[in-house]
N, C-alpha and C positions, 0 to 999 in steps of 0.2 A: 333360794340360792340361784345367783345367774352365772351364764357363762358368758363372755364378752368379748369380742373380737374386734380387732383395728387393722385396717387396712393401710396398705402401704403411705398413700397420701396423710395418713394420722401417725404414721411415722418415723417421718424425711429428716427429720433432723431436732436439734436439742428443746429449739421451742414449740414443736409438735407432742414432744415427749412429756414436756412439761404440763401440756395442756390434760392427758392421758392419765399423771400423776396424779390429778386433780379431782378428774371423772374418777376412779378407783378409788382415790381417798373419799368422793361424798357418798359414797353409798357402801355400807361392810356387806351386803348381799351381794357384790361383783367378787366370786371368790377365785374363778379360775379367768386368764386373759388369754387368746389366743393370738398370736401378733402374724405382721407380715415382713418381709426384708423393708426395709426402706426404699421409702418408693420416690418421685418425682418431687424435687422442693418448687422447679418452676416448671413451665412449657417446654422447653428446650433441653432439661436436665435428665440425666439416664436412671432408669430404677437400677436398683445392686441388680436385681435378677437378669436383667440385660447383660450388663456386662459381666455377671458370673456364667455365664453361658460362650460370651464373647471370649471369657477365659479357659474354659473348658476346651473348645474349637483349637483355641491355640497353642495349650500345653498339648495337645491330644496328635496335633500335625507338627509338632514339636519348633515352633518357630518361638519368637521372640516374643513373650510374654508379658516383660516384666512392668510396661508404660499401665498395663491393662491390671492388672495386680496391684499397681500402686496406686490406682482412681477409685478401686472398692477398698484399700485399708483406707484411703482416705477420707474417703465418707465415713468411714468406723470410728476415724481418729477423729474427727470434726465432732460429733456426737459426744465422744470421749471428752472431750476438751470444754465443747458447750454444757455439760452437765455435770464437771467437773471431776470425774470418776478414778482419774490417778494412772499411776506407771502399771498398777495390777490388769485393771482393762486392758493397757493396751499391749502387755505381756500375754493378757489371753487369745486377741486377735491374733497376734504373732504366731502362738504355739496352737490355735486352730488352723491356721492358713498354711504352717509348716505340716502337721499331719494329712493335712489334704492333698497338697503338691507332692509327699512323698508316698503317700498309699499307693499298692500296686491295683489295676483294674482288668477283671477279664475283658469288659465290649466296654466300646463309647457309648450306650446308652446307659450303662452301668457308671460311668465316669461323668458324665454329664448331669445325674439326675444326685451324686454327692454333692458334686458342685449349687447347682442348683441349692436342693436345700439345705446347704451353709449359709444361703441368706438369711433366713428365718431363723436357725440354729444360733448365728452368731448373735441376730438382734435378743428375741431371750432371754438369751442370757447377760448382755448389758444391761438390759432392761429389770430386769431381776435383781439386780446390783445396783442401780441407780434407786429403785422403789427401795429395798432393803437402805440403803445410805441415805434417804428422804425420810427416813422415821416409818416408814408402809413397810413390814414385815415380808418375805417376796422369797421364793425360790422357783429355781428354772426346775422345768421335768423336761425329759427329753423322752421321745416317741417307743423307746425302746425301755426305758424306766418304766415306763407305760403300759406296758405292753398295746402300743398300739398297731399292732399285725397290719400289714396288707399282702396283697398278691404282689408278684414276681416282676411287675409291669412295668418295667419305666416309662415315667413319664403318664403313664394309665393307670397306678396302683386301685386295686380294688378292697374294700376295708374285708377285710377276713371277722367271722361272724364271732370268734373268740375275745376280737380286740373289745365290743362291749362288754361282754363279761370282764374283763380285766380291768375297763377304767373304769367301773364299779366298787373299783376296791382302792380308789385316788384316796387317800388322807388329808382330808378339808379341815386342817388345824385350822389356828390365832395367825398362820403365815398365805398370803395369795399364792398362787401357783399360778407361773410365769410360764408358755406352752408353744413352743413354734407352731406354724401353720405350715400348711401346701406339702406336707410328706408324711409316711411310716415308713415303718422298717418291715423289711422280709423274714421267713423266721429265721433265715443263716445271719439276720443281721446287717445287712444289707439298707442303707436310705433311697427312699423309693418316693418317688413325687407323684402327685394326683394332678389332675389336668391342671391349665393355667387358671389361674385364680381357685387354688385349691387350698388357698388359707379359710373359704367359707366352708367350706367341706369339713375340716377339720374341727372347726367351732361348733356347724350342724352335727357331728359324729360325737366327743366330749359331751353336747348338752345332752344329746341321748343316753350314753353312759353312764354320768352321773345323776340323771333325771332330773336334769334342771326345770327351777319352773320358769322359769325365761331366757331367751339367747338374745343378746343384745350385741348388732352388726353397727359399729359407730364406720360412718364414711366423710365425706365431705356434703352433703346433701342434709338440708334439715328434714326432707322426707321424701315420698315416694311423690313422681307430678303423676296427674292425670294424663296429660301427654307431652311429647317432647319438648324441653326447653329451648332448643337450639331451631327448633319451628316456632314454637308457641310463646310468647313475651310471658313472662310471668303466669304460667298456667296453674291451675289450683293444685294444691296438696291434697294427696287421698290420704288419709290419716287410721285409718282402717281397709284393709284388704283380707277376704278367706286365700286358704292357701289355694284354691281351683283358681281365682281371679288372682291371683299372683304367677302362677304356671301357666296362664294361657299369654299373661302382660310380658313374661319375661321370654316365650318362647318367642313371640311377634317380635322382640328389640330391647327390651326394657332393661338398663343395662346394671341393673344396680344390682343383681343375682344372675350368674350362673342357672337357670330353670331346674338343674340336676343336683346343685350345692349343696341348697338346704334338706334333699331330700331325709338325713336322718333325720333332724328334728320332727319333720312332719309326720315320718312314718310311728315318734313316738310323742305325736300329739302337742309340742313345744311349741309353745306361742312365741315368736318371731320379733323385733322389733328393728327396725333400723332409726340411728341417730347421729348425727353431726356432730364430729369433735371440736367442732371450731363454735357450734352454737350446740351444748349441751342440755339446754333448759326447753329449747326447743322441742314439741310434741312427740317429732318425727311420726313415723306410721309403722303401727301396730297391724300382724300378720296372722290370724286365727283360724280355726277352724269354719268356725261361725263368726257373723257378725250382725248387731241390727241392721235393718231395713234403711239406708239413707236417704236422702232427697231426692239426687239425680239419677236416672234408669242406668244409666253408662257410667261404671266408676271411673275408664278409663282407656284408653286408644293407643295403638301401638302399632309402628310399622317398620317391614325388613326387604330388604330386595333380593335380587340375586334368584328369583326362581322362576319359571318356566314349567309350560303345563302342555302334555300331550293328548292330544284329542283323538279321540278313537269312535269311529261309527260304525253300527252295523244293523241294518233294518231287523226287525223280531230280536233285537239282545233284549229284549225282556223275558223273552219265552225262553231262551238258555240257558239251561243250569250250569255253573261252573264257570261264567265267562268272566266273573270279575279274580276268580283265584289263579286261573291262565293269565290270566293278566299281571295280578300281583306276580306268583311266580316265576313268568318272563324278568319280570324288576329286581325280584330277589337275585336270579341268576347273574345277573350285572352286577350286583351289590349296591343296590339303589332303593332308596328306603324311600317311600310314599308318604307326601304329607297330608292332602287331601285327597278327598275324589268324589268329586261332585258329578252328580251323573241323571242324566234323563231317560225316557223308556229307549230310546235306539242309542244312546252314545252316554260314551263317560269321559272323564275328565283326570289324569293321571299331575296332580300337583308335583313338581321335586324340584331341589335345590339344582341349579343349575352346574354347580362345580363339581358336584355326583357322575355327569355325563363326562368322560373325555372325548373332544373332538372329534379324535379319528372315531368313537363307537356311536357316534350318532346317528345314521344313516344305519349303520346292523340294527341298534336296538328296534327302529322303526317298522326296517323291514321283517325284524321276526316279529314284532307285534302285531302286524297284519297279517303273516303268512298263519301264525299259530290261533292267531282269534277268530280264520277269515273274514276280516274286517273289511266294509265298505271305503272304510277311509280311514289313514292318518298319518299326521301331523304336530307340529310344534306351536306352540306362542311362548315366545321369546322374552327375556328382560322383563318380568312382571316385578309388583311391588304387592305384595300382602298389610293390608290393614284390619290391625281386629280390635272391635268394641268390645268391651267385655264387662259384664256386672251380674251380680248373682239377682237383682232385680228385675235385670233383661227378661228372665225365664217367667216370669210375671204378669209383665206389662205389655199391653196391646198396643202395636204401630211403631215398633223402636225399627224396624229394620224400613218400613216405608219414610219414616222420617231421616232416616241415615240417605236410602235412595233418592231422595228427592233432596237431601244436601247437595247431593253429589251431580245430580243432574243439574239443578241449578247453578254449579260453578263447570258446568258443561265437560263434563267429568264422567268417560264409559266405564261402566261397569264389565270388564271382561269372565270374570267369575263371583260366585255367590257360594257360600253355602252356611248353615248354622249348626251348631252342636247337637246333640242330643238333648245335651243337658239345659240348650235354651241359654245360657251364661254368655257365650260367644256367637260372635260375627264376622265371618270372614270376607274381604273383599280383595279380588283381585285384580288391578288396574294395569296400567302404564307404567313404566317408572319415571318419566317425566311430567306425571302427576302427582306424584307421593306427596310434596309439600304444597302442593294446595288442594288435596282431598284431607290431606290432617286441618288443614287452617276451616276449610267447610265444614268438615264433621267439628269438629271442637265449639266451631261457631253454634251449631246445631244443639248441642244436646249442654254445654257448660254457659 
């Protein structure tokens, strides 16, 4: 039995939806669907979740609404009309979009996050109506039918540990089971949305509830690249990935999961796969525990900017006990979370995202790093780019990282930071970031 999820770009509209019908009708093991609001039909066109937020804002400051109201039924009613579905669909938008606008709200985050997921609620349940009128058997469940519990969080909902036990007890008749994505409910009942792009969440949490033996994430991609498209002309497909080389690809940029998404299926062993609605026959890439042994040392390359690394000296910080939890703990006290920390016998190296620091506390954090370490020296490096190789082979093979280094020197390219995993799987490199895209074009050249 699979669980099977579609992302907004799978669908934007009638002939997206048709494609989906398709996918579900070839296969009777896709028994549960989890869907997303409809997303983007071109470059320029707005996702529902966009402007149901754009709407929330504006009933909320109580200004004029109604331009903004009538571009999301309209997208509902385009859908409606492309797939033929009648006066009853669009009598249910109606009487959905009426309960919403009249419900009373304690906080606008409470108000915002109903809004929110009405996108996914309303699709659905079209959706479930359209399969059911196509001859595919379909009924909508909603999160609370479900008992799909989260925490109290808008916008953060956290899956409360009862909701698996509950969607345990899903009834997988002769009908599909049509399932919004990106929210539950609180237990007063309450719709509660999970970070953005929390439609994979939902599919990762179901396939573990029901114990799927596969979760099937259909996007616009026939599969996972090796590295960037938008750097790399046609860069090879990885068609197999463990779930560690998928968590290491997706934390560096890799944009095709959330790194946090999938975490239920992984925690109950769920083999992963993602596929391309638009090319269904297509391989795509399979996400496991394990996987054979491939060809290439490097499954795959991945790089993010935006971080900044403080360098901390201090002659004998080998011979101090305690000096790197002072250290941490100054970070904690900021609420600054540490990504690396690459370190030699007198000095360490504190990696973090640069949008962590606010301006005005840059010049404190420093100083009390020095004052509480008594540190020789520190300082900042500014505007880094992270690149990380990653292969569960890497931990294996002798010279992957002297062959990565001397890609990179050869397209004259410094290396500002280094460090590797425990587990040998990763590579981390720290540059310039007006080297990012031609340290990915040298390593890719390198190792594919």
């Amino acid at each position: 039995m699979k669980v099977v999820k579609f992302g907004g770009s799978s669908l934007a509209d009638g002939t997206q939806l048709a494609k989906v019908l398709n996918i579900i009708k070839a296969d009777p093991e896709r028994k549960i669907i989890v869907v997303s609001a409809p997303g983007k039909r071109f470059d320029k066109d707005k996702k529902i979740t966009d402007l149901l937020i754009k709407l929330a804002k504006q009933v909320a400051n109580k200004v004029d609404y109604q331009q903004t109201l009538n571009a999301v039924k309209e997208r509902y009613q385009l859908i409606i009309d492309q797939l033929s579905l009648g006066q009853a669909a669009t009598d249910l938008i109606e009487t959905n979009f009426s309960a919403l606008l009249s419900q009373k709200y304690a906080s606008f985050p409470e108000q915002l996050d109903a809004f929110k997921a009405s996108g996914e609620d309303n699709n659905a349940q079209l959706i479930a109506l359209y399969f059911t009128q196509s001859g595919l058997p379909a009924k909508y469940v909603s999160p609370q039918a479900a008992g799909l519990y989260v925490s109290d969080e808008p916008g953060h909902a956290q899956v409360l540990p009862e909701a698996y036990q509950n969607l345990k007890k899903l009834e997988l008749g002769a009908q599909r089971i049509v399932f919004p994505g990106f929210f539950g409910v609180s237990k007063s009942g309450k719709k509660v949305t999970f970070a953005r792009g929390g439609s994979d969440i939902t599919g990762a949490v179901l396939a573990n509830g029901v114990h799927a033996d596969l979760y099937e994430n259909f996007t616009d991609v026939d599969a996972i690249y090796a590295a960037n498209p938008n750097i790399i002309s046609q860069p090879e497909q990885v068609h197999h990935l463990t779930y560690r080389e998928m968590r290491e690809l997706s934390y560096a940029g890799f944009s095709v999961f959330h790194h946090e998404a999938v975490r239920p299926a992984i925690m109950a062993n769920i083999p992963i796969e993602v596929k391309n609605t638009n090319n269904p026959t297509a391989p795509g890439t399979l996400i496991t525990k394990n996987k054979p042994i491939g060809d290439h040392d490097v499954t795959g390359m991945a790089s993010s900017h935006g971080f900044e690394s403080i360098y901390v000296a201090k002659y004998l910080m080998n011979d101090e006990v305690g000096i790197g939890y002072k250290a941490l703990g100054v970070m904690a006290d900021h609420g600054i979370s540490v990504e690396h920390i690459p370190t030699g016998i007198d000095e360490m190296s504190l990696v973090v995202k640069e949008n962590q620091i606010p301006a005005q506390q840059e010049e404190e954090l420093l100083h009390e790093l020095q004052e509480k370490l008594e540190a020789d020296d520190v300082h900042r490096q500014t505007n880094l780019t992270l690149i990380m190789l990653v292969g569960e082979k890497m931990a294996t093979t002798i010279g992957t990282a002297a062959k990565a280094m001397t890609a990179l020197a050869e397209a004259g390219i410094g290396i500002r930071l280094f460090n590797q995993s425990s587990s040998g799987i990763s590579i981390m490199f720290a540059l310039k970031e007006e080297d990012e895209e031609t340290a990915i074009k040298a390593l890719y050249q390198a190792f594919f």
